[in-house]
C-alpha positions in Angstrom: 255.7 10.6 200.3 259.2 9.0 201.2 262.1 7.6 198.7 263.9 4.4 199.7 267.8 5.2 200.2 270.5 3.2 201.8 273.4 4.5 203.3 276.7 4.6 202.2 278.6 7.1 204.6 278.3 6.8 208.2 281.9 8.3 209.0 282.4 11.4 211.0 279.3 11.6 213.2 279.6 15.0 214.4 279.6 15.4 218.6 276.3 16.8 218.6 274.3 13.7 217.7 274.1 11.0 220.0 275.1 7.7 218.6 271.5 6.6 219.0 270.6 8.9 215.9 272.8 8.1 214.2 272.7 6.5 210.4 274.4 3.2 209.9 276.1 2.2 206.8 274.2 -0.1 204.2 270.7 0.0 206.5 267.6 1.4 204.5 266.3 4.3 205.3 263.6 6.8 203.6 263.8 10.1 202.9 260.8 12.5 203.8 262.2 16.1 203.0 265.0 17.5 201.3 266.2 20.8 201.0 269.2 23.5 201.8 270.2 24.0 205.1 272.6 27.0 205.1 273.7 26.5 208.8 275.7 23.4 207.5 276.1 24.8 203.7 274.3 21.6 202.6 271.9 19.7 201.1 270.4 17.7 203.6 267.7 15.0 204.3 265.2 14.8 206.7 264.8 10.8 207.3 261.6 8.9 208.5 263.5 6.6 210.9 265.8 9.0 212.6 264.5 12.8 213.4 267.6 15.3 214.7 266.1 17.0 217.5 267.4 20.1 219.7 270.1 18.1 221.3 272.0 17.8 217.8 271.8 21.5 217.4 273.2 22.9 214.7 272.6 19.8 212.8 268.8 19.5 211.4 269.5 17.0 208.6 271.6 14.3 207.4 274.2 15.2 204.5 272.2 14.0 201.1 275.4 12.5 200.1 275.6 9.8 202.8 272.8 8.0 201.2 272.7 6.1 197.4 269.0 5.8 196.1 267.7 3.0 194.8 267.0 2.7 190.8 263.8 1.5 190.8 262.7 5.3 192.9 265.3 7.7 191.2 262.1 8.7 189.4 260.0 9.7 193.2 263.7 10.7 194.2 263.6 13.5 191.4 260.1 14.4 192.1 260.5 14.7 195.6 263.4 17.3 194.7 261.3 19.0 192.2 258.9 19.3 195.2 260.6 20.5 198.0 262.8 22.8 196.3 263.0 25.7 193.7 265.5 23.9 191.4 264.5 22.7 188.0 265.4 20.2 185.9 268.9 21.0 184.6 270.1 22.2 188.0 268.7 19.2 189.7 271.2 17.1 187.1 274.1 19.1 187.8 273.4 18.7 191.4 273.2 14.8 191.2 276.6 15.2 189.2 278.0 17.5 191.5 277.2 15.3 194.9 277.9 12.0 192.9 274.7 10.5 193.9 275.0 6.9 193.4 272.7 4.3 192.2 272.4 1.0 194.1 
């Protein structure tokens, strides 16, 4: 399963990553995994288009904030977070509030 996202925040590409994977802003991407990566204290996205390898060390996934999902998937966008982490459904809503996931 993916979700349809497009990005919204391509500013401050860390060192590590090569420009060549690297997201660009307002190009559609889809998500394939998300989940906490506690080297970068964030929730991060694993993308179909783009995989961080070993040269981007320590950076394994793309901030979940960068992106806006669409509204026609918000409902695969909450399953896929039901699915690939521990959170239910009232911490998965303050976590949407708390990143200010946006809506295109």
């Amino acid at each position: 399963m993916s979700v349809r996202c497009i990005c919204i925040n391509d500013s401050n590409k860390p060192v590590e990553i090569p420009p060549k994977k690297w997201i660009k802003k307002d190009q559609e991407y889809h998500i394939t995994h998300i989940y906490w990566h506690p080297q970068q204290s964030i929730q991060g996205v694993e993308l179909a288009e783009i995989g961080l390898t070993d040269e981007c060390f320590p950076y394994q996934s793309f901030a979940l904030n960068r992106f806006a999902c669409l509204k026609e998937d918000l409902e695969k966008f909450m399953q896929m977070l039901k699915d690939c982490t521990e959170l239910n459904d009232i911490e998965i809503g303050n976590l949407i509030e708390e990143l200010s996931l946006e809506l295109i």
